[in-house]
Structures are given as structure tokens and as C-alpha cells.
C-alpha positions as CSV (number, residue, x, y, z in Angstrom):
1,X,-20.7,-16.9,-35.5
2,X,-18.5,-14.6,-38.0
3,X,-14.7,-16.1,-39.1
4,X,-13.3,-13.0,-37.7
5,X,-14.0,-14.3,-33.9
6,X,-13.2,-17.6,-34.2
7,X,-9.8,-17.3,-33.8
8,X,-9.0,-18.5,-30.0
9,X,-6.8,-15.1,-29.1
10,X,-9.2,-13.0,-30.0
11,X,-12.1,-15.5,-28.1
12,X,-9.7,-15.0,-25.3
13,X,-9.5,-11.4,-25.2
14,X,-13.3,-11.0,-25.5
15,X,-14.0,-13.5,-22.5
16,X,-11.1,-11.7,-20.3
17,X,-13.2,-8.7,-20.8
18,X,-16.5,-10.2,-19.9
19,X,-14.6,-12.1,-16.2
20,X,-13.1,-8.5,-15.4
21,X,-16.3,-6.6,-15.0
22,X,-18.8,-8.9,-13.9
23,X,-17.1,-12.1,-13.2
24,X,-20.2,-13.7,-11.5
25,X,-22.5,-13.7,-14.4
26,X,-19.0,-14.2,-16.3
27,X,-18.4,-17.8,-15.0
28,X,-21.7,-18.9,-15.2
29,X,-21.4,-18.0,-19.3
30,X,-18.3,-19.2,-20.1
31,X,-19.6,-22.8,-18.5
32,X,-22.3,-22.8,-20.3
33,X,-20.3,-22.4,-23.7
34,X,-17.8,-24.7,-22.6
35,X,-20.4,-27.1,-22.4
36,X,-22.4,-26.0,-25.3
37,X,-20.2,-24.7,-28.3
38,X,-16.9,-27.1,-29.3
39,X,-15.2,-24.6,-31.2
40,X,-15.6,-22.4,-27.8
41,X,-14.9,-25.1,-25.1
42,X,-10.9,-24.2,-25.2
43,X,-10.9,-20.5,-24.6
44,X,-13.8,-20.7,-22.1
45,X,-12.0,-23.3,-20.0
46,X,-9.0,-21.3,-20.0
47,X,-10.7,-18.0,-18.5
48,X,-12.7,-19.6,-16.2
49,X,-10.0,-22.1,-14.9
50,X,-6.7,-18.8,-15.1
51,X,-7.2,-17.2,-11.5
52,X,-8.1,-20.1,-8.7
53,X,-9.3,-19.7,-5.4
54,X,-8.9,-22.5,-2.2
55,X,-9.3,-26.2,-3.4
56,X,-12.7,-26.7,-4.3
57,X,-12.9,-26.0,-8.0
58,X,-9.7,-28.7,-7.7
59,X,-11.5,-31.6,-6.1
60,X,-14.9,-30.9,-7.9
61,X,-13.1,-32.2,-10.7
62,X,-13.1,-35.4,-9.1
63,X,-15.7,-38.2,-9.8
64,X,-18.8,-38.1,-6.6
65,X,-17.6,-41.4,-5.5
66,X,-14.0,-40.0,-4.4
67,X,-15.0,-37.4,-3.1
68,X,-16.9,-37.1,0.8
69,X,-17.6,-34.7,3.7
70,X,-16.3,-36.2,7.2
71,X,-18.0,-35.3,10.6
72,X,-16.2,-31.7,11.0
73,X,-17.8,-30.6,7.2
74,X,-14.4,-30.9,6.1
75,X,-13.7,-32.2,2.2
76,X,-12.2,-35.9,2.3
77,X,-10.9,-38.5,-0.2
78,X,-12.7,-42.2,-0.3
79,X,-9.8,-43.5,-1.8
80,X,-6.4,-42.3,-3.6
81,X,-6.7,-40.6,-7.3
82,X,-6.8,-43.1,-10.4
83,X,-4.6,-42.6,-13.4
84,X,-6.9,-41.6,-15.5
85,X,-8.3,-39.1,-12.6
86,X,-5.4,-37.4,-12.6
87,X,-5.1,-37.3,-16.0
88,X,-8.9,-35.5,-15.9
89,X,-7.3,-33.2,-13.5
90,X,-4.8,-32.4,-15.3
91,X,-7.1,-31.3,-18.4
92,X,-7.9,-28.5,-16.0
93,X,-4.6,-27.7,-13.6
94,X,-2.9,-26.9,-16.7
95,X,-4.7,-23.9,-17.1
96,X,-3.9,-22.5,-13.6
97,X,-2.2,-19.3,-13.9
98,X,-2.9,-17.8,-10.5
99,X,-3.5,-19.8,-7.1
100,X,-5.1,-17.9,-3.8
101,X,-5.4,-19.9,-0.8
102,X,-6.9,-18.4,2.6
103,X,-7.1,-19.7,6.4
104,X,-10.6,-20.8,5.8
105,X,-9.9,-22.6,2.6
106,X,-7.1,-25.0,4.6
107,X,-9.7,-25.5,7.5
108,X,-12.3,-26.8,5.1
109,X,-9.8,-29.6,3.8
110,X,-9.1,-32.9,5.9
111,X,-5.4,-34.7,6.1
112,X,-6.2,-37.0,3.4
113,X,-6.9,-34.6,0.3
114,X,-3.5,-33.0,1.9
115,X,-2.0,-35.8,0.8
116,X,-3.2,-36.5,-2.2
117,X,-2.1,-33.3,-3.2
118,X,1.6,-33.6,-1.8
119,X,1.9,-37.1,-3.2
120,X,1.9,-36.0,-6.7
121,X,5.2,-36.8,-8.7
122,X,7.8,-34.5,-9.1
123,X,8.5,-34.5,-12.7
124,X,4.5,-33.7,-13.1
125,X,3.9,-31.0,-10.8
126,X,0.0,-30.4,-9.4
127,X,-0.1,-26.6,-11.5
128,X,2.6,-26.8,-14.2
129,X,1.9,-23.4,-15.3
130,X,1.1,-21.6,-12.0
131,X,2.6,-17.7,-12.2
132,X,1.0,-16.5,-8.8
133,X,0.6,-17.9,-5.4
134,X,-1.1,-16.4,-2.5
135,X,-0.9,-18.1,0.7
136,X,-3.1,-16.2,3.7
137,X,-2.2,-18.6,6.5
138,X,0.6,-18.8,8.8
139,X,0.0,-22.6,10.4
140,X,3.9,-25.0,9.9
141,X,1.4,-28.0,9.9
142,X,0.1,-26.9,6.1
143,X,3.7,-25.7,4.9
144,X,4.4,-29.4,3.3
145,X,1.3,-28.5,1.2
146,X,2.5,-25.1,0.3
147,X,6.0,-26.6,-0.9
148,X,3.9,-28.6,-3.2
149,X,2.7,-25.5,-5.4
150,X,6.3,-23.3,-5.4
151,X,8.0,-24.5,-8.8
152,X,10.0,-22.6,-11.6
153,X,6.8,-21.4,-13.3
154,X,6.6,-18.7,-10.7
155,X,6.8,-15.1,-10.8
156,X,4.6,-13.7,-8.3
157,X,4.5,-15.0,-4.7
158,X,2.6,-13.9,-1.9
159,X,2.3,-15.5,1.7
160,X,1.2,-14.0,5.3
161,X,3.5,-15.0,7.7
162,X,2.8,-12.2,10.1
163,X,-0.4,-13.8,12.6
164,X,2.2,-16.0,14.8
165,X,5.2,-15.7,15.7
166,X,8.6,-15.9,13.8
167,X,9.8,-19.8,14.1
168,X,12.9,-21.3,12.4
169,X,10.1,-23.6,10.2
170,X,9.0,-20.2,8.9
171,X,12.9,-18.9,8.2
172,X,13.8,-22.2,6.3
173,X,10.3,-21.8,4.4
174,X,11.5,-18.3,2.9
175,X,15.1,-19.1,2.7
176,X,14.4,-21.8,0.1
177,X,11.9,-19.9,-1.7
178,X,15.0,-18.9,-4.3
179,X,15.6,-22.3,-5.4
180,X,12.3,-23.4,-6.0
181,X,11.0,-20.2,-7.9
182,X,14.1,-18.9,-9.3
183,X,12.0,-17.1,-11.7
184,X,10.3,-15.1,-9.5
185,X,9.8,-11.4,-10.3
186,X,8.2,-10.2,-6.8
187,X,7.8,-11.5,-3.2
188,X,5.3,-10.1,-0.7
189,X,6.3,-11.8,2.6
190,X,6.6,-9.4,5.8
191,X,8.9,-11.8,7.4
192,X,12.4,-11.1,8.7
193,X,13.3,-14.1,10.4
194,X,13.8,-15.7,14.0
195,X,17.0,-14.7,14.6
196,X,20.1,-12.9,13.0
197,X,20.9,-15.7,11.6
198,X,18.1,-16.8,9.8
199,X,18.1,-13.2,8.7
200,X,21.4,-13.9,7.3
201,X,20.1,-17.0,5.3
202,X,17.1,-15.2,4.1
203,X,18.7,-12.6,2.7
204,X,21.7,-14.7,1.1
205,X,19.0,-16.4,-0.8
206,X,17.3,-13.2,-2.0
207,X,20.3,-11.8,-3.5
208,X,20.9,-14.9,-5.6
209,X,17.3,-14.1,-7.5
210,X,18.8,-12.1,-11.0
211,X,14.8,-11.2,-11.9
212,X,13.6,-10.1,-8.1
213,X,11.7,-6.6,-8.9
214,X,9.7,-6.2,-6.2
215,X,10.1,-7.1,-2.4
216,X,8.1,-6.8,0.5
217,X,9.7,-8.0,3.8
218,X,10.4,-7.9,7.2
219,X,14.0,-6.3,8.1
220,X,15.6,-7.9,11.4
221,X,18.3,-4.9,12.1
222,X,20.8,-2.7,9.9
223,X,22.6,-5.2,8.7
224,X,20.0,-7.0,6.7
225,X,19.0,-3.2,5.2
226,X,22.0,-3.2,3.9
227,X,22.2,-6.8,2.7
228,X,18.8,-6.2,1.2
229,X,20.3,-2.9,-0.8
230,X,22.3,-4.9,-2.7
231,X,20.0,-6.7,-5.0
232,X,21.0,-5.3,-8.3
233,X,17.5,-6.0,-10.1
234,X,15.3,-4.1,-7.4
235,X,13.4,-1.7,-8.1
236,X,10.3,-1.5,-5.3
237,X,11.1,-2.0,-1.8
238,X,8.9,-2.7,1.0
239,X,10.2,-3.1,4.6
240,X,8.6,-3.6,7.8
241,X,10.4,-2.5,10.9
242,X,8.2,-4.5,13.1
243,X,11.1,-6.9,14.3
244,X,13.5,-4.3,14.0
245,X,16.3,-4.6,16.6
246,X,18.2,-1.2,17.2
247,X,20.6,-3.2,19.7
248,X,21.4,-5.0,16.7
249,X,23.6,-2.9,14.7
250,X,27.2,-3.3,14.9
251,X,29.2,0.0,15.7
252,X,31.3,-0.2,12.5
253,X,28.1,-0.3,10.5
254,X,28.7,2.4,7.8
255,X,25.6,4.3,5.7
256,X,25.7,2.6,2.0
257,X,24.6,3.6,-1.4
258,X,21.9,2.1,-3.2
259,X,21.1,3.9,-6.3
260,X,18.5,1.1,-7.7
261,X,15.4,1.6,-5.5
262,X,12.7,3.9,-7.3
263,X,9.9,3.3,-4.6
264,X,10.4,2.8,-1.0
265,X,7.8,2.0,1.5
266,X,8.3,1.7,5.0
267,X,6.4,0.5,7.9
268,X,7.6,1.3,11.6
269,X,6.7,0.8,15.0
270,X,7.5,4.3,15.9
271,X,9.2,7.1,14.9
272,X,12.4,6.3,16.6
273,X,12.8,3.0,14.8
274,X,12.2,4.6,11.6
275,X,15.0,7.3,12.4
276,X,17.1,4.5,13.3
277,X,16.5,2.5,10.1
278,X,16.8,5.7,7.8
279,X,20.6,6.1,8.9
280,X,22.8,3.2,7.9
281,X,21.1,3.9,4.2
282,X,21.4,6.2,0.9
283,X,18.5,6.0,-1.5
284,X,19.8,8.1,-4.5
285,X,18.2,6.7,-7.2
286,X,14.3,7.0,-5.0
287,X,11.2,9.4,-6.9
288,X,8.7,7.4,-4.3
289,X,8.5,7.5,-0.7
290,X,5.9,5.8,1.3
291,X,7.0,6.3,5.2
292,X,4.1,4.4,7.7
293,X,4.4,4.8,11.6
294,X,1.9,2.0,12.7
295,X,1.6,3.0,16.8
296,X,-0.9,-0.2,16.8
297,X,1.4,-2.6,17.3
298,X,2.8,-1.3,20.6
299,X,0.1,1.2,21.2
300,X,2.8,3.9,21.5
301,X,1.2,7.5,22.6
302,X,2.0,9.7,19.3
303,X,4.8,12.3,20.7
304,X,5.4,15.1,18.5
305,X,9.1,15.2,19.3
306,X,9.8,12.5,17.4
307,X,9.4,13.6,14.1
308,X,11.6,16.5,14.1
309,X,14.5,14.2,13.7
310,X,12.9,11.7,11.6
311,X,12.3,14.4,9.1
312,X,15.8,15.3,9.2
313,X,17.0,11.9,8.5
314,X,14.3,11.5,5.2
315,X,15.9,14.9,4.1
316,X,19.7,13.0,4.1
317,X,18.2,9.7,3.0
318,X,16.7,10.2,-0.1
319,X,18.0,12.7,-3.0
320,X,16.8,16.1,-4.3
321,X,15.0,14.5,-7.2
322,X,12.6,12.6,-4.7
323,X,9.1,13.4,-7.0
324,X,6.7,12.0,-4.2
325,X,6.9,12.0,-0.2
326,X,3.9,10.7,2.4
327,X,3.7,10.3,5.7
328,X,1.3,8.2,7.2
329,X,0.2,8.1,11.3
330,X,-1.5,4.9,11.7
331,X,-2.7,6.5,15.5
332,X,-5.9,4.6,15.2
333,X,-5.0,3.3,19.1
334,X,-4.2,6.4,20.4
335,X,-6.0,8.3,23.3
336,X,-6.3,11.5,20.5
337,X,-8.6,13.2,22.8
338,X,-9.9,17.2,23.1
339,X,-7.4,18.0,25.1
340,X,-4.4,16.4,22.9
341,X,-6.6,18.4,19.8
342,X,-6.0,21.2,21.5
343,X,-2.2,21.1,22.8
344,X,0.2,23.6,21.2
345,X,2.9,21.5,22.0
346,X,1.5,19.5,19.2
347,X,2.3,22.4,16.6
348,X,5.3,21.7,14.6
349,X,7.2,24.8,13.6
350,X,8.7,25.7,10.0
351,X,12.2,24.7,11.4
352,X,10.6,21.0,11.3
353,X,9.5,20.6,7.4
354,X,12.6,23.3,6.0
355,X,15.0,20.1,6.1
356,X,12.5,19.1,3.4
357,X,13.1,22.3,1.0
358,X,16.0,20.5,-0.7
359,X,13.4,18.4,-2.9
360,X,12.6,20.7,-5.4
361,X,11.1,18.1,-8.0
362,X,8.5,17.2,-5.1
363,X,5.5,16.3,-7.2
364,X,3.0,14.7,-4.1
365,X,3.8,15.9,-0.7
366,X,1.4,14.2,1.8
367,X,2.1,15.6,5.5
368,X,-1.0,15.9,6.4
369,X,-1.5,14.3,9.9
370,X,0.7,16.4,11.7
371,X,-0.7,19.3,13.1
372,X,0.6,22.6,11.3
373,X,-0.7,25.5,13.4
374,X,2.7,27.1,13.7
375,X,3.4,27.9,10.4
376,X,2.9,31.2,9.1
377,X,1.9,32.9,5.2
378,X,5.7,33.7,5.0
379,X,6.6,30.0,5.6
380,X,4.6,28.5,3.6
381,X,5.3,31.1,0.6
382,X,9.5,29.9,1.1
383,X,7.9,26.1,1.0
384,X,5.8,26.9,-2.4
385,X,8.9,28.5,-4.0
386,X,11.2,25.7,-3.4
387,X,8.3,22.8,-4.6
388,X,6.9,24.3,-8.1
389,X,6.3,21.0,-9.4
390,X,3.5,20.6,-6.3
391,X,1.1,18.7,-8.2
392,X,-0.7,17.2,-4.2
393,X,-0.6,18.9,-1.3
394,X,-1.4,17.6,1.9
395,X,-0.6,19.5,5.2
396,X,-2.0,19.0,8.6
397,X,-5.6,18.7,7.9
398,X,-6.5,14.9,8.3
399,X,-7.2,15.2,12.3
400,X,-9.7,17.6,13.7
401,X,-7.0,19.9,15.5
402,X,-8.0,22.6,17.6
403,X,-5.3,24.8,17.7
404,X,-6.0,27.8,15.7
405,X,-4.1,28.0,12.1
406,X,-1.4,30.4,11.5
407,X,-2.1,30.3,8.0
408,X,-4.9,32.5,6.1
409,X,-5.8,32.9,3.1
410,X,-2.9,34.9,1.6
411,X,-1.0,31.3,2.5
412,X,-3.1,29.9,0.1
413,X,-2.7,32.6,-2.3
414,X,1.3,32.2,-2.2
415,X,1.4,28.4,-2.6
416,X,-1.5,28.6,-5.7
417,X,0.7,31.7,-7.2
418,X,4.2,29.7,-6.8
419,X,2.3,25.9,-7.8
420,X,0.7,26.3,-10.9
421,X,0.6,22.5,-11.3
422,X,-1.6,22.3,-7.9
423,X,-4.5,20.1,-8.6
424,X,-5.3,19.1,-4.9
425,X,-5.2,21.3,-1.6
426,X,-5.2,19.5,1.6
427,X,-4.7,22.6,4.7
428,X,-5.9,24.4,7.4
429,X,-5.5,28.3,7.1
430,X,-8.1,30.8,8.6
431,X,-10.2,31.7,5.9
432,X,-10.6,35.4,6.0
433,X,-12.1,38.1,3.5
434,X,-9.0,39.9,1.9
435,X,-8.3,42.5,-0.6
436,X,-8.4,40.9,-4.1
437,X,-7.1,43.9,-5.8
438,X,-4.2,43.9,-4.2
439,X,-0.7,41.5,-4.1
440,X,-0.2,38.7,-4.0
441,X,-4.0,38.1,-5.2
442,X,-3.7,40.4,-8.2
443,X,-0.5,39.0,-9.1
444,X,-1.9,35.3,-8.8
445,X,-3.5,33.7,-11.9
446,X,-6.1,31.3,-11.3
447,X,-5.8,28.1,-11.6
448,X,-8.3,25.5,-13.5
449,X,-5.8,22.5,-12.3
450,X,-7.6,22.1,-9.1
451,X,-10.2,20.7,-8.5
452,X,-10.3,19.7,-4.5
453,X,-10.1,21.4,-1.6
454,X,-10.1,20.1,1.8
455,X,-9.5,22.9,5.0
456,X,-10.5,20.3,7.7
457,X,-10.9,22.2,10.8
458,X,-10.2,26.1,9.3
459,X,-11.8,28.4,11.1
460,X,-14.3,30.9,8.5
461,X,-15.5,34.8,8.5
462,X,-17.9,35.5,6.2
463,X,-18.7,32.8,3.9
464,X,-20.1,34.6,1.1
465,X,-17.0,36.5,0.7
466,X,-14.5,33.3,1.2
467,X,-16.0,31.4,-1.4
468,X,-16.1,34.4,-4.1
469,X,-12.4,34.8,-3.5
470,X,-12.3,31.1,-3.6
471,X,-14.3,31.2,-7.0
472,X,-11.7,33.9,-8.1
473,X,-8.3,31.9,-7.5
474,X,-10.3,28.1,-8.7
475,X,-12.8,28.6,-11.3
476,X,-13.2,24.8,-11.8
477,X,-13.6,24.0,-7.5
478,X,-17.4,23.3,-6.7
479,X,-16.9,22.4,-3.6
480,X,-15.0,22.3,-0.6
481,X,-14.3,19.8,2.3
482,X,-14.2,19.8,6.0
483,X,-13.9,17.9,8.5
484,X,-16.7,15.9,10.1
485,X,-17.3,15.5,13.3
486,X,-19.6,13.2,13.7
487,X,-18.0,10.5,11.0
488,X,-14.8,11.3,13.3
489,X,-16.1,10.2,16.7
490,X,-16.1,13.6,18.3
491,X,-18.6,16.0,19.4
492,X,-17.7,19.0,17.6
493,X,-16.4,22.3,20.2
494,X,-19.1,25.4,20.2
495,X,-17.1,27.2,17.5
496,X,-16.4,24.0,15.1
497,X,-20.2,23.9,15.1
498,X,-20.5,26.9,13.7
499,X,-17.3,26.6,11.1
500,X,-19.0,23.4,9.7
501,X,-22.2,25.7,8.4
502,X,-20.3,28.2,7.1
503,X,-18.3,25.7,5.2
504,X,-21.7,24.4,3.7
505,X,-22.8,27.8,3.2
506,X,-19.6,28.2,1.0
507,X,-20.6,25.2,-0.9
508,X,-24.0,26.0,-1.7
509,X,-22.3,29.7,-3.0
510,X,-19.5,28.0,-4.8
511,X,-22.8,25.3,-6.8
């Protein structure tokens, strides 16, 4: 082996690169040089032993004669750990950086390596230098276990709370995660809390972490929005409204600032939570938004008349300077049917989105469930002038709507003139021949940004002529999407038949 690879960072560096693309064949390597080569036994135990998952790799370290399998298939202990056993383990738990632990990892364990585990002293913890835990189980009876593996090492904590339902066991479990990992940098926990007060205790704990980054949690009500908007070091934020209680907010509950927050992600229940939510807080600092109505959970019908106002309370929530905005319908329940498909109560006029115009640095817009059939060329040309920093467009073409488009092609001519950044189109428009010589085409310079092109259900008229004009405004575009019936569930109307092989026809043209 050459000097110049000897050293143990750079032995590290080359086995971190071997376990990130094929950590299979990786492990079985790096065993075989820890076994083989002394100068690399160090470095190979350290890459194979840094990210840990469930307990097995932990009690294999074990001599035979400890270890057992009772009647249930479930790992067991003989007898408690030697001295010198745990001092073999320790050889290896040192090396622990990151610790994963799912439901079927805690099932395959009996009471008595439980304990083992729990019983070790204090002053020695189990993984000394342990910077990530993820814990995928919800059950109280394996939170003494848990407890074991929090300590000041941590940065990075992970647990799913969300299976059961909310207990006080669970509350004082969070609550007290501040002072056992006061280090810790992020917390993905979608818990709330049992009640108001354990909500209260919860978040009193959170804002006493000075290095907290990143937080994804449970919000009870309005008052522990608020209490959450406080934390000075935050940067990412991550609520779900699932436990949300509207009845819950006290009348002399005032909107606040919070000008920290640079990405916000919200998952609601409905619309009308969301709304709810948005008002009692001021994100002026935000350039992310991630907005996520999840009709599962209650399996809500989606009503268009919701949104209207929730759209108006985004507009007041977050500032101009928001750079990306997405909406997401989770209506994976919902009875979206032909006749829903084809509902013009369904199309959301201009007067909905222009709330919206105010962002002008709006880099990725994403709006692309709701169904935009009532919005016309001129609309959409007042939309492209006040977002030309457009770099992702998304609008209305995700579900296979049957309302005809308002939108033609001269729409899409307006926003590619106006949003020269464009490098992805997501819309329905019907896709006519039009003059090319003429405005706004001859005015519009094509653009070799985009490259993707998505029209879901747009109705077509001549495909050979669509995709030269198409060639004409996106030189680089070689092909287009639509949306497909059959991967959708639905049996495609008599027309949408036929708009599907024109759409090919325009890709085969366009190759």
C-alpha cells in the first residue's frame, strides 16, 4: 500500500465513499480488512460500526454463550454482561454515531436484553458518542429503553409518536428531551401533547434549547404557535395541525411577528384549520413555503370554497420576498369521481390566486391541484408580469379535470415572454394552432431554460402544428407530458381518448 493512503483520514474518506454507493458489498469489505490488514482495522471499524440499525450488530458482539433465542424467536441474555464484556462492547459502541430503531427491531428483543441495556451506569453511557437517534415506535412500555440512548452527545433526534394516541407518558417523554440532549440541533417529533398543558410544558422546554435549528412538531392550538415562534435559533419549521383545537384560542390572542423562520411546512386536516392556524402568525423573514391539506385523516370531501380564503390568509402571512410557495391536496380518500372532474363549481377564478400577485420574487410556485379552468390568457399574462423570477410553474394540471381550459396557447406564450427563467411548465391550456408571426409570439424569444412540459388533460387541434409552435417557443423541450388515464384509475372520456394520441403524435414530431 502507498504512504500517501495510510493516513487514517484519508482511509476514512475513501471507505465513506465505498458504504455510500454500495453499502452491501461495502460492509462485507471493510470486515474483511478489519480482520485482515492491522494498519486498516481502525478506520474500517469506524465506517462500518458509524450508522447502526436495531440491536443486533449490538448483542452479536456478545460471546455465543450469553446470548439465546427464547420460544417467541425473540433475542435473550443467559446471564448479565461481564466486565470485560462490556468493555468488548465498548470497543465497538464508541464508534456509534447514528442509532435507528424500528417497531420490528423492539419486538425481536425480550425483557431481559432490555435490561441489560438500561442497567448500564450513568457516568458510562451505552453510545458515548451517539449524534442521531431514530426511534419508529410509539409503545410507553419501551420508553425506559429509549431514555437510555438520549444524552448530551446529541444533535439529531427523531421519534414517531403519531400511531397511538397522545398520553401524558408521551408529553413528559418530549418535555424532558431539552435536558437530556441540550445539544440538539433538530427534532422531528409530530407530537403536540395531551392536553394544553402538556403543550405548555413542551413548548417551555423547547425554547430553553439555544442550538434548536430545525423542528418538526405537533401544534395543540394558537397559543403554542405562538410560543413555538419564539425560539430565536429556528430556522425550519414543521407543524402538524392534526390536534389542532380552533376552540382553543383565547379571544385576546393577537397575530405576532416572527422574522427567524426561512422554511415553513405545514400539515392540516383541512383547509379551515389551516386558515385558522395562518392568522394568529407573521412569517416575515419566510423564502419557503410548504402548505399540506391531508383530507385522510378525517376523510373530509375536498370543497373548493375553502381555499379562497386560505389563499388570502397565505397572501397576509408570509412577506413579498416569499421565493417558493406549494400547495399540496393529499385527496387520496376522496370520492374524485367523473362527475366531480367535471363540476365547474370546481373552477377557481383569477379573483382566487390575485391575493398571491404581491410575491414578486416567487421563484417555485406549485398550485397545481386545483383546478384552473376559469382563468383566461389575460389573467395569466397579469400573473406572469408580477412573478418574473418564475423559475417552476405548477397550475392545475395534476388531476385529470374535465372542464375545459380557458387558457390557450397565447397563455402560454405570455407567461414564457414575461418568465425568462421558466425551466418547468406544469398547465392546462387548449393547445391551438396560432399565428406565429404575429404578437405576442413574434415578440417572445424562445427559451432554452425549459426543458419540461406537462398539459395534463389539455385538449389538442392539430398536432403537427402544436408541436412546431412548441419547437419554436422551447428549442431544447423533446417531449411533452400528459396525463394518464390508465396509471390514474380512470377510464379516459371519448374525447380524452383522442387528446392522449395527439399528445404522442406531438412527441414523436417534437424527437
Amino acid at each position: 500500500m502507498h504512504l500517501c493512503l495510510l493516513p487514517p483520514e484519508i482511509l476514512l474518506q475513501i471507505f465513506s465513499i465505498g458504504e455510500f454507493y454500495h453499502p452491501i458489498c461495502s460492509h462485507a469489505t471493510l470486515a474483511s480488512l478489519a480482520r485482515t490488514f492491522r494498519t486498516l482495522k481502525e478506520p474500517a471499524l469506524d465506517i462500518l460500526w458509524i450508522n447502526i440499525v436495531g440491536f443486533k450488530p449490538l448483542i452479536a458482539c456478545l460471546p455465543e454463550c450469553v446470548t439465546n433465542t427464547d420460544i417467541r424467536g425473540r433475542l435473550t441474555l443467559e446471564r448479565p454482561r461481564l466486565n470485560g464484556e462490556c468493555r468488548l462492547l465498548g470497543r465497538y459502541t464508541q464508534r456509534i454515531r447514528s442509532l435507528t430503531v424500528f417497531h420490528e427491531h423492539l419486538n425481536s428483543i425480550d425483557g431481559q436484553i432490555m435490561q441489560a441495556f438500561i442497567s448500564v451506569p450513568s457516568p458510562t453511557p451505552l453510545l458515548p458518542n451517539l449524534r442521531y437517534l431514530g426511534w419508529w415506535d410509539d409503545r410507553e412500555c419501551f420508553f425506559p429503553l429509549l431514555c437510555t440512548f438520549f444524552g448530551s452527545t446529541i444533535t439529531s433526534v427523531r421519534l414517531d409518536f403519531t400511531t397511538r394516541a397522545p398520553s401524558f407518558a408521551k408529553s413528559a417523554l418530549v418535555a424532558s428531551i431539552g435536558d437530556r440532549c441540550p445539544s440538539i440541533q433538530e427534532l422531528h417529533c409530530e407530537y403536540g401533547g395531551d392536553s394544553q398543558e402538556s403543550s405548555d410544558a413542551i413548548c417551555e422546554a423547547l425554547r430553553g434549547l439555544r442550538e434548536l435549528f430545525r423542528l418538526r412538531i405537533g401544534v395543540f392550538n394558537a397559543q403554542t404557535l405562538l410560543r413555538l415562534a419564539s425560539l430565536s435559533s429556528l430556522k425550519f419549521l414543521s407543524l402538524n395541525l392534526r390536534a389542532y383545537n380552533v376552540n382553543h384560542t383565547h379571544s385576546d390572542s393577537t397575530p405576532t411577528s416572527s422574522s427567524q423562520f426561512e422554511e415553513v411546512y405545514i400539515t392540516s386536516p383541512s383547509p379551515f384549520v389551516l386558515t385558522h392556524c395562518l392568522r394568529n402568525i407573521r412569517f416575515l423573514s419566510c423564502r419557503s413555503v410548504n402548505l399540506s391539506i391531508d383530507y385522510n385523516e378525517f376523510f373530509q370531501p375536498y370543497d373548493p370554497m375553502d381555499i379562497p380564503d386560505l389563499i388570502v390568509s397565505v397572501s397576509e402571512c408570509f412577506p413579498p420576498t416569499l421565493e417558493k410557495l406549494r400547495f399540496n391536496f393529499d385527496t387520496s380518500h376522496n370520492d374524485m369521481e367523473e362527475h366531480t372532474l367535471a363540476d365547474p363549481s370546481f373552477a377557481l377564478g383569477f379573483d382566487v390566486v390575485a391575493p398571491m400577485l404581491s410575491f414578486r420574487h416567487l421563484k417555485h410556485l406549485d398550485l397545481d391541484w386545483i383546478c384552473t379552468s376559469a382563468i383566461d390568457d389575460t389573467s395569466l399574462k397579469e400573473m406572469a408580469q408580477s412573478w418574473p423570477q418564475l423559475e417552476h410553474f405548477l397550475f392545475g394540471s395534476e388531476a385529470g379535470w374535465l372542464i375545459p381550459p380557458s387558457l390557450t396557447f397565447i397563455g402560454l406564450v405570455h407567461l414564457i415572454h414575461h418568465c425568462p427563467l421558466l425551466r418547468n411548465i406544469a398547465m392546462r391550456f387548449s393547445a391551438c394552432p396560432v399565428d406565429v408571426n404575429s404578437a405576442p409570439f413574434s415578440n417572445t424569444n424562445p427559451s432554452e431554460k425549459i426543458r419540461e412540459l406537462f398539459v395534463g388533460t389539455s385538449p389538442i387541434v392539430d398536432p403537427v402544428a402544436v408541436a412546431s409552435q412548441i419547437h419554436k417557443l422551447m428549442p431544447k423541450l423533446f417531449t411533452v407530458g400528459f396525463y394518464d388515464w390508465d396509471v390514474a384509475g380512470f377510464f379516459a372520456p371519448s374525447p380524452f381518448v383522442q387528446f392522449e394520441a395527439d399528445w404522442s403524435r406531438v412527441n414523436d414530431f417534437l424527437r
